[in-house]
N, C-alpha and C positions, 0 to 999 in steps of 0.2 A: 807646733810645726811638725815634731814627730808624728802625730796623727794625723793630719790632713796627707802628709806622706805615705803613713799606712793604708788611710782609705782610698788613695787613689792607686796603689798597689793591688786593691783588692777591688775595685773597679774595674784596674786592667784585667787580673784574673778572672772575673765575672764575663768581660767580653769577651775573652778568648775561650774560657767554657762555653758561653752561649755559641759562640761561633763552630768551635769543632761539635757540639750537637746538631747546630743547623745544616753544617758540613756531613755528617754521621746519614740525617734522616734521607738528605737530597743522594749520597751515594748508595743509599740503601737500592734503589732502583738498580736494576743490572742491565747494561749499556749493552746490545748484542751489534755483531759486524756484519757488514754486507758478506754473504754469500754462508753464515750458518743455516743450518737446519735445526727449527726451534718448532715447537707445539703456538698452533695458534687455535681461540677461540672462534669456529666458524657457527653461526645456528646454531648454538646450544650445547655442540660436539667441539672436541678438540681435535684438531688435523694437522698432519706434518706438513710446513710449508717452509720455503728459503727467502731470509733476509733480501732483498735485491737493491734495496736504498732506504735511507736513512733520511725522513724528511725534519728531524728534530732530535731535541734529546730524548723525547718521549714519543715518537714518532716511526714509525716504519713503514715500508708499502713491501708486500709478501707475496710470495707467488706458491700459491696449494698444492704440494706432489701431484702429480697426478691429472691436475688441470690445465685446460688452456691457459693462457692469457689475458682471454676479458674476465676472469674469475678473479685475477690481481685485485690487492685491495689495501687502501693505505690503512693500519691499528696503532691504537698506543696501547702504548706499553702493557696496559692493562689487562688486554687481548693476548698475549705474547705468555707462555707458562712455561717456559723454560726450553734449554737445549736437550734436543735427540741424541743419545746414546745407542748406537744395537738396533736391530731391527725392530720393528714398527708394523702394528697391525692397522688397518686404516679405515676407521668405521663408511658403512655407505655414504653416498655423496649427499649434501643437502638436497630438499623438495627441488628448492629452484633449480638447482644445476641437473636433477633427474630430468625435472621437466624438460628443460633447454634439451636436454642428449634427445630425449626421445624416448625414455624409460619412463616406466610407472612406479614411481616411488611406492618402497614396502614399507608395513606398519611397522611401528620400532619393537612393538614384542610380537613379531612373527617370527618363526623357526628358519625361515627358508627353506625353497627344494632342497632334497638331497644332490648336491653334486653332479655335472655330468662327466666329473674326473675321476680319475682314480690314484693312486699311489702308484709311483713308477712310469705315469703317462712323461711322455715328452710332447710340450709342449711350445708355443710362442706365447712372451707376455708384452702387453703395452705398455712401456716405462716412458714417462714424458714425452716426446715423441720420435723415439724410435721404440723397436721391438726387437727382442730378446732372447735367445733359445732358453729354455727350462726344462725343469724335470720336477714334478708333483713329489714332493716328500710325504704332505702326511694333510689329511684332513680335516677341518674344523669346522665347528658349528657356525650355521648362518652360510653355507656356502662358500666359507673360508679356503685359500689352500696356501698350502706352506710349501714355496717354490725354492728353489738350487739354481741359481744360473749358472750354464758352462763355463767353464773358461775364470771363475771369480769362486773366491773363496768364501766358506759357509760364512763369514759376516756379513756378506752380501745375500742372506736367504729371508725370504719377505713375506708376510700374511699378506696376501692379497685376496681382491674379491673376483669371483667366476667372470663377473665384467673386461674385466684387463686380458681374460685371456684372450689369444684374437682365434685360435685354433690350434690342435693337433699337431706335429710336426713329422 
């Protein structure tokens, strides 16, 4: 009697091992909220985009910085590579979404022009859709520029590309 006792002691032990692993593997995934800014995998690149709904536990539909709306796209989880911390440099747009604008997508190892900015320009940037006053901090390859917005503190200073700028100010 003391054994069959024993063994179903260790029965239960076993299911409740088995269960806090099974429990363990399934929380391993990390559950993000509506309206974070997390890295998503778009075409091969990763791009900062926001949570915007939650269609499962493994499930998101995300909206690309930078982009319109018909560019939204529902990923799982697998797509999703974590949360943005600090500013963020934002590789060129994909083929298709060049296309769509009306640009000629560049090769991925070309240098790009040099800049038609400089250090110290003030200028306007196109942030989601409004525009923004700036001032060109410092430049970077590929046509990169490292903007200041007025009025917002240097956590708010962005790599963006010569595209967004709309002009001069």
């Amino acid at each position: 009697m003391d054994r069959s006792r024993e063994l179903g002691r260790m029965s239960a032990l076993g299911r409740a091992l088995l269960l806090a692993v099974a429990l363990g593997v399934v929380a391993c995934r990390e559950e993000y909220r509506i309206g974070e800014y997390v890295w998503v995998t778009w075409d091969g690149r990763e791009y900062p985009a926001y949570v915007i709904d939650q269609k499962g536990r493994a499930r998101y539909r995300v909206h690309f910085d930078g982009y319109d709306s018909r560019w939204d796209e529902d990923v799982t989880i697998e797509r999703v590579r974590g949360r943005i911390r600090g500013p963020v440099a934002v590789p060129p747009p994909p083929d298709k979404v060049a296309r769509a604008m009306g640009l000629v997508p560049k090769p991925s190892g070309s240098a790009g022009a040099p800049s038609t900015y400089s250090v110290g320009d003030r200028v306007r940037v196109r942030w989601r859709d409004s525009v923004y006053p700036a001032v060109v901090v410092a430049l970077r390859r590929g046509g990169q520029l490292l903007v200041h917005y007025d009025g917002y503190g240097s956590e708010w200073d962005e790599l963006i590309a010569d595209e967004r700028v709309v002009g001069k100010r």
